[in-house]
LODRENKOL-721657 format. One line per 10 residues: for each residue x negated, y, z of N, C-alpha, C. Coordinates in steps of 0.02 Angstrom, whole numbers. Each point is the difference from the previous one (the first is absolute). Layout:
BEGIN
X:Y:Z:X:Y:Z:X:Y:Z; ...
# end
This chain:
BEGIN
2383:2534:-458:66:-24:-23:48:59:-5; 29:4:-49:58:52:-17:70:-28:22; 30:35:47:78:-42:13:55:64:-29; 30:-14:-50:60:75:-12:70:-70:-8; 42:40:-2:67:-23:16:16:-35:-71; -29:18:-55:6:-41:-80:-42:-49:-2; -47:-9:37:-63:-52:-2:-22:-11:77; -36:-57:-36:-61:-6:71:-75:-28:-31; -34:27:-46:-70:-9:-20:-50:4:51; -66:-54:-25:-52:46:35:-19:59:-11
-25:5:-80:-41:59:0:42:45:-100; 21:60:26:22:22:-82:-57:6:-63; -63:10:38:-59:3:-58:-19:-41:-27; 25:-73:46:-40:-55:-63:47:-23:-69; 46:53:-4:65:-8:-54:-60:-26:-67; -49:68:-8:-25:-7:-69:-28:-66:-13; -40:-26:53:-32:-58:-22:73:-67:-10; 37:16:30:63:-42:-1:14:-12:-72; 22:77:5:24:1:-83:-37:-48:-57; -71:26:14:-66:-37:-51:44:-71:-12
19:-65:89:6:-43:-6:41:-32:-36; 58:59:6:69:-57:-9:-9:27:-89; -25:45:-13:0:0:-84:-39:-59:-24; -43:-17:34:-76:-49:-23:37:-76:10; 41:-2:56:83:-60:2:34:-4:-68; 19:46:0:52:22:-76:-30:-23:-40; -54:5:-30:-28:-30:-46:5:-69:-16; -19:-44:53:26:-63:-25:65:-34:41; 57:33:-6:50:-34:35:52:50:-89; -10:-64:-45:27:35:-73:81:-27:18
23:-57:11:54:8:3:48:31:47; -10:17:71:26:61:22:-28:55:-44; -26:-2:-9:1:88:-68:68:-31:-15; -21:-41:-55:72:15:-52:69:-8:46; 21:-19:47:63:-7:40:14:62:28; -56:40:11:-3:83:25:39:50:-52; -48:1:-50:15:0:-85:84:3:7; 37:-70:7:71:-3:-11:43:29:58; -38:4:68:48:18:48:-3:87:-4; -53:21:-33:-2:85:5:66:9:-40
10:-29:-65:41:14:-44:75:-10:33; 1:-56:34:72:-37:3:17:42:77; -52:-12:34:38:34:64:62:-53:49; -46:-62:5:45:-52:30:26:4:68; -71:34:45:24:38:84:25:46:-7; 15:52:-52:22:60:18:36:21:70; -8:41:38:12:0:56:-5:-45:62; -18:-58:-19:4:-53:56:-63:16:41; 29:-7:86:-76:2:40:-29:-67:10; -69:-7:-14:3:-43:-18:-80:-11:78
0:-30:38:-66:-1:76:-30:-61:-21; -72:17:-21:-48:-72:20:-55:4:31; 7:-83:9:-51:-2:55:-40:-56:-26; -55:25:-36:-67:-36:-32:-63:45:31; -61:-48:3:-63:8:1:1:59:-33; -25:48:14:-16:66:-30:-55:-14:-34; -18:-17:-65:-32:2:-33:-28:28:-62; -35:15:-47:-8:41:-72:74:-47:-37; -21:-61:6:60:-50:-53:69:10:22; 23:10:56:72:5:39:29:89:-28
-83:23:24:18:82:-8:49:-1:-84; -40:-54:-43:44:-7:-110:69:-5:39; 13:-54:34:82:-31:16:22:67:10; 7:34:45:61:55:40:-25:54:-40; -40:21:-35:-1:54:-60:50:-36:-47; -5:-58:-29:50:-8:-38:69:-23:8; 13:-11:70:49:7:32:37:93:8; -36:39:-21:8:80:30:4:10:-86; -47:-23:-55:30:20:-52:53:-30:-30; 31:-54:26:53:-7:-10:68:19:17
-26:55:50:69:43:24:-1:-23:87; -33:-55:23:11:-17:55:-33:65:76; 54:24:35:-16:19:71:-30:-39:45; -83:25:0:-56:-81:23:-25:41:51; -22:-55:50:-84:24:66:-19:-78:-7; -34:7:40:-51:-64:3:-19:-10:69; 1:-56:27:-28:1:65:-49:-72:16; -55:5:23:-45:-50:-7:16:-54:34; -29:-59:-24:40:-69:21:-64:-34:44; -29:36:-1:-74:-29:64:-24:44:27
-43:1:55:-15:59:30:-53:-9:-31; -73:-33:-27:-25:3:-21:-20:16:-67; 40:10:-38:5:-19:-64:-2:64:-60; 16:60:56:20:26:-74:-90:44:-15; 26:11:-52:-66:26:-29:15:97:17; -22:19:29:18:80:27:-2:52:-66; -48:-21:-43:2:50:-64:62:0:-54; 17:-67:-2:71:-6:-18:51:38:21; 0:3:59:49:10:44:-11:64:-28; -45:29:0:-13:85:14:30:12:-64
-14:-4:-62:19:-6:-72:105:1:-13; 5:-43:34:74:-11:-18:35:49:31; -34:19:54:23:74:35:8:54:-42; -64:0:-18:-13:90:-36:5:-3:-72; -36:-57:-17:37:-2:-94:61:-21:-30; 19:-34:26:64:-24:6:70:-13:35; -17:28:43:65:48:59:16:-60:39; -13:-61:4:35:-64:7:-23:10:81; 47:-7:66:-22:6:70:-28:-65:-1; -63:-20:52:-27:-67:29:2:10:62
30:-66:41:-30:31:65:-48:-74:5; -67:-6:19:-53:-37:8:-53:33:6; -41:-30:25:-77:5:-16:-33:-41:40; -73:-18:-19:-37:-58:31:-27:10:51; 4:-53:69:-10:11:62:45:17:48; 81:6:-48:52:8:27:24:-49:78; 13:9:56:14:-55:50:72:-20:-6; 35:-45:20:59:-32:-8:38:46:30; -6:57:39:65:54:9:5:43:-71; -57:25:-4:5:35:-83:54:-24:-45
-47:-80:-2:57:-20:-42:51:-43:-14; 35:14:72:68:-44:-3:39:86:0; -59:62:12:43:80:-2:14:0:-76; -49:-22:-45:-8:-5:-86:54:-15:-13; 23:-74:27:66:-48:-14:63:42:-2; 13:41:63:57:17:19:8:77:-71; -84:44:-35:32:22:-33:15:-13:-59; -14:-81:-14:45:-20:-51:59:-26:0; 30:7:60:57:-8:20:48:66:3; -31:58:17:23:74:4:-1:31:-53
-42:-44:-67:40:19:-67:41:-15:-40; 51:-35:55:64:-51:-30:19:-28:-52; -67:-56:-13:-12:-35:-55:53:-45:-57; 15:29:-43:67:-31:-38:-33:-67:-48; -75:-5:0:-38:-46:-29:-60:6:38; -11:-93:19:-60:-17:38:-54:-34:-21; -59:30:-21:-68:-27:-23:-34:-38:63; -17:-50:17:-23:-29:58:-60:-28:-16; -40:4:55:-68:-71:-13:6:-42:75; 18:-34:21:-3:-37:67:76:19:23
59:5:-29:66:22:34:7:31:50; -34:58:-5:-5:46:77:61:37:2; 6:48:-67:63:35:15:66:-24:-4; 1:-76:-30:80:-12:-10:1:-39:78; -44:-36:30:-7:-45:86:17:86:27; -21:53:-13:21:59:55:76:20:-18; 3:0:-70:83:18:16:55:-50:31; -38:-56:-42:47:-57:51:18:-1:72; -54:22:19:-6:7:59:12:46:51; -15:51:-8:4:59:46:29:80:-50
-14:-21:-70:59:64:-49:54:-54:-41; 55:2:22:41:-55:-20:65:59:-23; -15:54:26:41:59:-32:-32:32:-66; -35:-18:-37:-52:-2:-72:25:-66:-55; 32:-53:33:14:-54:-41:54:40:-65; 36:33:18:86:-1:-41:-48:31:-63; -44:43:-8:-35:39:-68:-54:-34:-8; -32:-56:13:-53:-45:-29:8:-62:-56; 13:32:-31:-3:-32:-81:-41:-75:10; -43:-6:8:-62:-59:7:-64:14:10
-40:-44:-9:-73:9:16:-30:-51:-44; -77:2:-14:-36:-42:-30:-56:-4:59; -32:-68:2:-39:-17:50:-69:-24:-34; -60:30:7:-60:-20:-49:-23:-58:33; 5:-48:56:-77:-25:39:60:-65:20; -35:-47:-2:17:-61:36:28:-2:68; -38:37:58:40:5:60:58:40:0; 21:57:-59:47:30:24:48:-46:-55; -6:-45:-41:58:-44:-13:8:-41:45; -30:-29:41:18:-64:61:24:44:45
2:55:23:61:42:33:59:-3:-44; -1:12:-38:66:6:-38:48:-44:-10; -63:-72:-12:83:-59:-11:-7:-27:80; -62:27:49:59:-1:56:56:33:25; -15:69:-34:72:32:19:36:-28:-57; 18:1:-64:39:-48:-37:18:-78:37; -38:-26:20:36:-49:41:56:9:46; -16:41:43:22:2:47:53:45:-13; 34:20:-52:22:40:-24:11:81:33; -63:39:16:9:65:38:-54:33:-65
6:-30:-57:-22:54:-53:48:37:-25; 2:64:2:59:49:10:-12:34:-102; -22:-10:-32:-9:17:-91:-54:-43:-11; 8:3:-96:-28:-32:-32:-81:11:22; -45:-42:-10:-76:7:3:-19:-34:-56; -65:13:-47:-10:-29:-43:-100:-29:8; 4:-55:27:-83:-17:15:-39:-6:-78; -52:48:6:-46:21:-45:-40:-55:-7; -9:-19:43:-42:-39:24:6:-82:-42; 74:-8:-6:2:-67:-38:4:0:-76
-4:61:-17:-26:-16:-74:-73:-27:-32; 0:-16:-54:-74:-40:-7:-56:42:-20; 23:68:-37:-36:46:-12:-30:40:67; 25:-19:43:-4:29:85:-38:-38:35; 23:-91:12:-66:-38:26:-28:-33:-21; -4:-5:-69:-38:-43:-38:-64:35:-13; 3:70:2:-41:45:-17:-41:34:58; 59:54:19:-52:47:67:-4:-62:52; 39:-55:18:-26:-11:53:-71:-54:10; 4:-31:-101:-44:-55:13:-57:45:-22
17:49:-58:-65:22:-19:-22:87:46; 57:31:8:-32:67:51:-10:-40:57; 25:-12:38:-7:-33:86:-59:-40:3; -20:-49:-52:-54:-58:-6:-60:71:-18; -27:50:-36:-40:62:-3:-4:24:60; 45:54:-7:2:38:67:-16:-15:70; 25:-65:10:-8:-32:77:-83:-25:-8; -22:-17:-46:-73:-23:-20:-31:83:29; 13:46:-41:-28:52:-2:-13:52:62; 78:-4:31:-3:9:88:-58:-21:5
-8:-69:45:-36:-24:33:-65:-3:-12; -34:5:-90:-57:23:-15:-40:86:43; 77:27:-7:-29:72:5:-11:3:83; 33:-55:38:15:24:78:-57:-28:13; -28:-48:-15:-60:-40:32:-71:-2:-66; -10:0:-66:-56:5:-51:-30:-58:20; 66:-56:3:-46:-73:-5:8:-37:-33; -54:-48:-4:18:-48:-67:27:-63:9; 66:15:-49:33:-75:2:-23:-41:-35; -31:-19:-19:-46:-53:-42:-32:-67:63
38:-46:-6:-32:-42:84:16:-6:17; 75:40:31:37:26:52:57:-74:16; 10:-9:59:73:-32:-10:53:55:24; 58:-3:-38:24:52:-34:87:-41:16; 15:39:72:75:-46:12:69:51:-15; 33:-26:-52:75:48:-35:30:-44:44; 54:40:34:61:-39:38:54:46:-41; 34:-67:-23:58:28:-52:-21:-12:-75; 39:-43:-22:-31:-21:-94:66:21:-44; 33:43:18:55:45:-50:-52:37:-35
36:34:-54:-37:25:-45:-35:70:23; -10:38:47:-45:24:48:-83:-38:-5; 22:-82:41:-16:-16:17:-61:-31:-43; 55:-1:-62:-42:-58:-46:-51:67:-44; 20:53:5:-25:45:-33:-105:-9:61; 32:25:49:-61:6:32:-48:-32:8; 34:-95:7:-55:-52:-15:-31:8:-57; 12:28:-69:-7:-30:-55:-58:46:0; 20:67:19:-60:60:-10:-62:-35:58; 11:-21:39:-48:-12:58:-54:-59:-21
46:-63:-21:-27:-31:-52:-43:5:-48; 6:49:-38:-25:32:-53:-69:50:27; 2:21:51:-44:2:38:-61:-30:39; 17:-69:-10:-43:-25:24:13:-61:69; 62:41:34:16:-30:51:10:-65:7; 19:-35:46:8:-37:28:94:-21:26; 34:-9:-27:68:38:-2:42:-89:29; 29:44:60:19:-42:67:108:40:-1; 21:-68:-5:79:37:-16:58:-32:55; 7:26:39:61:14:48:83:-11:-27
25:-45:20:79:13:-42:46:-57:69; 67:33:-17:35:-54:46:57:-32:-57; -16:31:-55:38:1:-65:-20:-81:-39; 25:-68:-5:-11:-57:-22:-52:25:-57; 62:19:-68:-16:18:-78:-47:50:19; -21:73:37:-46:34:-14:-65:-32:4; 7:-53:69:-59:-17:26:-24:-74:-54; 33:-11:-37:-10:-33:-46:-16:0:-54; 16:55:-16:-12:57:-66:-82:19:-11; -21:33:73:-67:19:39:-56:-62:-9
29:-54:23:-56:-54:-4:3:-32:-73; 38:32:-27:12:-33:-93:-65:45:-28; -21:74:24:-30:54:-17:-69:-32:18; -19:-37:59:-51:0:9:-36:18:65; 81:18:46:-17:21:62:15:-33:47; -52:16:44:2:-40:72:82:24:36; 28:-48:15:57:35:39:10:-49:82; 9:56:27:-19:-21:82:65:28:41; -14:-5:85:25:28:19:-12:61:26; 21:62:40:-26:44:5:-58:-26:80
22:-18:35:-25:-55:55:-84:-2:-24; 9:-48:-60:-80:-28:-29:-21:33:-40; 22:71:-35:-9:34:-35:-54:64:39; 25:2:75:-9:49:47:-87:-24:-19; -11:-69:20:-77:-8:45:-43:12:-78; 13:5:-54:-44:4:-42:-7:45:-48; 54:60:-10:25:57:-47:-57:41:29; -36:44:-43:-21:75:-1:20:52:-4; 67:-6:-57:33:48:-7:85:-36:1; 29:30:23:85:7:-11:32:58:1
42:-32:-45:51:71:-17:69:-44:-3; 66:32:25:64:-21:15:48:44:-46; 36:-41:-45:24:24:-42:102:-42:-19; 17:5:43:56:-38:29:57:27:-9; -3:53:48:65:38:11:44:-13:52; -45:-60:49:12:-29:62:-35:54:76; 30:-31:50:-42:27:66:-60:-69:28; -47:43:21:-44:-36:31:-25:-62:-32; -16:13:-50:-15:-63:-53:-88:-1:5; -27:54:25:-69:-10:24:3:17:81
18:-55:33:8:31:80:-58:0:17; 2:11:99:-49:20:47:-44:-78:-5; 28:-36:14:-15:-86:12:-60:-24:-53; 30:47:-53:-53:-13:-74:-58:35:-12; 6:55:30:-60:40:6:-51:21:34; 22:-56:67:-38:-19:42:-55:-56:-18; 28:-35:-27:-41:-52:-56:-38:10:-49; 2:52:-20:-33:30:-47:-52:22:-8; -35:-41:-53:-84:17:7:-38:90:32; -28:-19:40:-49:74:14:-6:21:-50
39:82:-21:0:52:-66:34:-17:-48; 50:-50:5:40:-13:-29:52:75:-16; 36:-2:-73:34:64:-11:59:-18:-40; 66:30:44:68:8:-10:22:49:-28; 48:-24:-33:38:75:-51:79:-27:-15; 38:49:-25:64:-6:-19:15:23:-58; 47:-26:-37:19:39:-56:67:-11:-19; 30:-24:70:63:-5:2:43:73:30; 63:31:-51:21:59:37:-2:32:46; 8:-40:58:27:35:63:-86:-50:64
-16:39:31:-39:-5:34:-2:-66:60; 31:-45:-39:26:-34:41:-25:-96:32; -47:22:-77:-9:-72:-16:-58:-43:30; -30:63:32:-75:-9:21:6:24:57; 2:-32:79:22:10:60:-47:31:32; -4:74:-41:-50:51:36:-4:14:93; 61:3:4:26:49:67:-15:-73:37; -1:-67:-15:-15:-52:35:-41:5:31; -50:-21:-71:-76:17:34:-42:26:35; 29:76:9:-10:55:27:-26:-46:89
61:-32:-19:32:4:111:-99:-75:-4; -5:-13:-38:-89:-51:5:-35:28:-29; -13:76:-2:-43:37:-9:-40:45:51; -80:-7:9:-38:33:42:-8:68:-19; 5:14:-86:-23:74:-4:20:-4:-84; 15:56:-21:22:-5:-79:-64:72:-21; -33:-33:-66:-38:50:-2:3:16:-79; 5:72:-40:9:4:-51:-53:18:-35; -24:-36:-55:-62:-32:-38:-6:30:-53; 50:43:-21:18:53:-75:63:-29:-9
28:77:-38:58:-16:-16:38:-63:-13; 56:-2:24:43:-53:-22:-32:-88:17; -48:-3:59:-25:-44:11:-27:13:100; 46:-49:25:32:-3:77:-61:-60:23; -44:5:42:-32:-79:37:34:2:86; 35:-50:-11:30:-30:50:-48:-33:54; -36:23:42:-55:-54:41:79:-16:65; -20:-85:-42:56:-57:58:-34:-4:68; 51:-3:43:-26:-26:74:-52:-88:-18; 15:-50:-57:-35:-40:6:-77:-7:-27
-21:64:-13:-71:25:-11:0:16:-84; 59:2:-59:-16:-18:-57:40:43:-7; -28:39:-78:43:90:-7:58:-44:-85; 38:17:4:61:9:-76:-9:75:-23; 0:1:-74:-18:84:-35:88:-1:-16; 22:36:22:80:26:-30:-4:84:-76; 19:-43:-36:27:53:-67:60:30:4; -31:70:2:69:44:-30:62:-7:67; -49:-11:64:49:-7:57:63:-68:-4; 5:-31:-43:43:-56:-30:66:32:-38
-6:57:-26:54:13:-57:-54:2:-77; 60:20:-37:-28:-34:-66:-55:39:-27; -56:-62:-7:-68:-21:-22:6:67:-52; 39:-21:-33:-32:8:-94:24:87:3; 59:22:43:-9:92:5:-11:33:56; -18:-40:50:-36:74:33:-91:-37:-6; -32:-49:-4:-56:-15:-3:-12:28:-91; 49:-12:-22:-29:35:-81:63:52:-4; 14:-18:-75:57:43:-29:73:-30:-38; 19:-63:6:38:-27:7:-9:-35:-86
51:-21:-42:-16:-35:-60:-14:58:-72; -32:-30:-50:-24:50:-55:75:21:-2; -7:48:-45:69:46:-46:5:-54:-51; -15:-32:-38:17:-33:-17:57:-65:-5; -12:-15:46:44:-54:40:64:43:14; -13:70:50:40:30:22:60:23:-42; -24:-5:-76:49:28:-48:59:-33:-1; -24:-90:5:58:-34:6:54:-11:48; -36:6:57:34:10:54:50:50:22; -48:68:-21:64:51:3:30:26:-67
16:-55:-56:33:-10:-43:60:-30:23; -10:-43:13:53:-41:43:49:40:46; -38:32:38:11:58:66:46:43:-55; -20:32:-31:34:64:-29:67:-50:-60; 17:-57:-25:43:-23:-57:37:-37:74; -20:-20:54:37:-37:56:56:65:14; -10:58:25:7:38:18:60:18:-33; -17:15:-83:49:31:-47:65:-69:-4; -24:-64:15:45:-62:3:50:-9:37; -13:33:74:41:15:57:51:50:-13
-20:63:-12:-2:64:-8:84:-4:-51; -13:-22:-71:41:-27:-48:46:-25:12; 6:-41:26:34:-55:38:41:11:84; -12:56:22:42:20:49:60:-13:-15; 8:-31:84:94:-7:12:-2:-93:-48; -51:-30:-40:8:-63:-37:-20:-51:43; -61:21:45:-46:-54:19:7:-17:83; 8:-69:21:43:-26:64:-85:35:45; 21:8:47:-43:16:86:-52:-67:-26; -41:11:-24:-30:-81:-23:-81:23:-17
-44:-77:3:-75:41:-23:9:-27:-75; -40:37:-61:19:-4:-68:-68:-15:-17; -3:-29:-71:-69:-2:-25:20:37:-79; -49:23:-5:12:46:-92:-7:-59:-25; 28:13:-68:22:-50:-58:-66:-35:-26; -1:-46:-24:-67:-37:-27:-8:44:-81; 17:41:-22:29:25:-49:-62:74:-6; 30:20:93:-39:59:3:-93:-48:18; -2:-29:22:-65:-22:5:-24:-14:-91; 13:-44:-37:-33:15:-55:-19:74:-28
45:35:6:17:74:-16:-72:17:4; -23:-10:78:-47:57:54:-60:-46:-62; 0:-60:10:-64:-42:-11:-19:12:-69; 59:20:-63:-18:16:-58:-21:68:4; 6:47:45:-37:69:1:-55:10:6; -5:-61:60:-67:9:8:-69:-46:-49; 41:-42:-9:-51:-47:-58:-4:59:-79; 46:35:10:2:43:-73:-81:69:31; 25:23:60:-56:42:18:-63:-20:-3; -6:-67:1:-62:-29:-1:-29:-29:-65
26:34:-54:10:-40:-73:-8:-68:-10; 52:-35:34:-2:-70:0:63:-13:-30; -9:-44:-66:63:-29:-60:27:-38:37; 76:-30:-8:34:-47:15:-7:-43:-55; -1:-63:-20:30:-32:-47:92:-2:15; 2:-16:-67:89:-22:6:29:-73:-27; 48:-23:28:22:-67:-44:22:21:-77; -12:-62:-27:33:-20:-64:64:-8:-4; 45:0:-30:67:-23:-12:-4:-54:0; -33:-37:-28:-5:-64:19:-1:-32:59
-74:37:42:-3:-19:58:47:27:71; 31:67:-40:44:16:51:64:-44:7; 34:-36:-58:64:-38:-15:-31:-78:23; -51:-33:15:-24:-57:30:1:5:69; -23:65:18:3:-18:82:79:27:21; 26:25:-46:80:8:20:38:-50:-10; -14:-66:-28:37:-40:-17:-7:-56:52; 42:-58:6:-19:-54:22:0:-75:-31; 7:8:-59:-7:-64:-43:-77:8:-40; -25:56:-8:-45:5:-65:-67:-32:60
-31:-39:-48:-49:-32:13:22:-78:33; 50:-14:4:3:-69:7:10:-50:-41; -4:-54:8:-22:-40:-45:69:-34:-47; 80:45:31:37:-11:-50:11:52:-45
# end
């Protein structure tokens, strides 16, 4: 591990293979190209410092390059200890000057030290994934609020921080959740999260879901993404909800929906995808078939009551990477993934570039939305315009040479009207 006062990488040599990645990213993330394209020219951050805290990834590495060619003063600091990909990291260092402080295997002092130096680069714009750095200024840098313009928040848990602090009114600037646009979860979360989290858990264990009963707790579009791939697999697909309409939605699909209780004595596999605590507790995994295997792919490590278990555990033994056997005091072992943080990037590599384009499309036009708009927009969480979502979705249907049709005049002046077609 390399520690200098501009960074904190593991290693500076694996830059080149880095590099290889995030160009081989670039390739298919076409509409951040073209938003890059306009921000080199326009120069919308010029000068602004701008601290995030995303998964260090090849796809994140596109975001804060084009955040830096747009004039923006950027670092990056990793949003899991698990997560970041180290060759990345090494790359944004040396080819592109951009400081990271992360790397994988990091322990929770590292990186709550990571946190504080995205706090020590007195961030005038906040890129977030899980609301780490705006919950720290709130909190403990509250002398950082008066020059923080806003923030954009990519991930579901770090918007349910937000309109709790919007509730409660101790949200101190605008925030704009990435997360609720449709190009954001209609997409990466049903179609990257429903892949990726498949793909984790393929790579942590090389078993076959074909047979399997196969328990999603959580049927948001995460959720619905992962059944559908698991499904499609072969599985056996068992659905968890405390949600009326989700859990209704689920058994409209074709799925068994239970409780987690009766879900416990008969699942093979679960994965928790919520954004809740303890939504796979100790109680449940005690129940749980001999070799039964848990995973998360919910943000924050939270969802899957690792540290529970621990205290009804005889011996934890590690089986290959990214795959934990729990032998219980009641004679029967649980396999834990990826330690219970998220499945789909430290057991794999988190969602294609593809997906990612849209997402940190969003990320980088959220950004310039705030940014613009300084001194306009109330202490409030925001959603981008439905305006900018067609925008992203015609870029990308155009990158993919896919035609739109268009209305007729005809048919455009019928559905604008409210007399035409009735029977006077």
């Amino acid at each position: 591990m390399i520690t200098l006062e501009k960074y904190d990488i593991k290693d500076i040599n694996l830059a080149q293979q880095g590099k290889n990645n995030i160009e081989w990213a670039y390739k298919d993330m076409p509409v951040l190209a073209q938003i890059r394209e306009r921000y080199r020219k326009e120069q919308p951050f010029k000068g602004i410092r701008v601290s995030s805290c995303v998964h260090v990834t090849k796809e994140t590495a596109n975001l804060v390059i084009t955040m830096k060619e747009g004039g923006a003063d950027t670092i990056l600091v990793a949003s899991n200890p698990l997560s970041t990909q180290d060759d990345v990291a090494a790359a944004l260092v040396k080819y592109w000057n951009i400081p990271v402080y992360g790397y994988s295997g990091e322990d929770k002092e590292t990186y709550k030290k990571h946190i504080q130096a995205a706090l020590n680069h007195k961030p005038q714009f906040i890129i977030d994934d899980g609301c780490d750095i705006v919950a720290a200024i709130h909190s403990s840098r509250q002398d950082l609020i008066p020059d923080v313009i806003g923030s954009c928040e990519e991930t579901t848990t770090g918007i349910i921080r937000l309109q709790a602090m919007e509730k409660s009114g101790e949200l101190r600037f605008p925030a704009l959740g990435v997360n609720s646009s449709m190009t954001k979860f209609m997409y990466d979360n049903r179609y990257g999260t429903g892949q990726s989290a498949i793909d984790g858990i393929i790579r942590a264990t090389n078993i076959l879901l074909a047979g399997k009963t196969f328990v999603v707790c959580g049927y948001g579009w995460c959720g619905k993404g992962v059944a559908m791939r698991a499904k499609g697999l072969g599985a056996n697909v068992v659905v968890v909800e405390v949600d009326p309409l989700k859990a209704l939605e689920a058994a409209m699909e074709g799925y068994r929906v239970m409780k987690i209780a009766d879900a416990a004595k008969i699942g093979d596999i679960f994965i928790s995808i919520t954004g809740d605590i303890n939504v796979v507790d100790v109680k449940h995994m005690l129940s749980m078939k001999d070799g039964a295997i848990v995973c998360n792919a919910g943000h924050f490590d939270v969802e899957v009551n690792v540290n529970g278990l621990r205290k009804e555990t005889v011996e934890i033994r590690k089986i290959r990477p990214f795959l934990d056997e729990y032998k219980l005091n009641n004679g029967k072992s649980v396999l834990i993934l990826a330690e219970g943080r998220l499945v789909n990037l430290v057991a794999a590599e988190g969602h294609p570039a593809s997906v990612m384009d849209m997402s940190f499309a969003n990320q980088a036009l959220g950004a310039e939305f705030i940014i613009k708009n300084k001194g306009r927009l109330e202490n409030k969480l925001y959603t981008l315009p439905k305006s900018t979502d067609y925008e992203i979705a015609a870029l990308k249907l155009k990158s993919m040479g896919i035609e739109l049709d268009s209305l007729t005049e005809e048919q455009y002046n019928y559905l604008n009207s409210w007399n035409a077609g009735t029977s006077t």
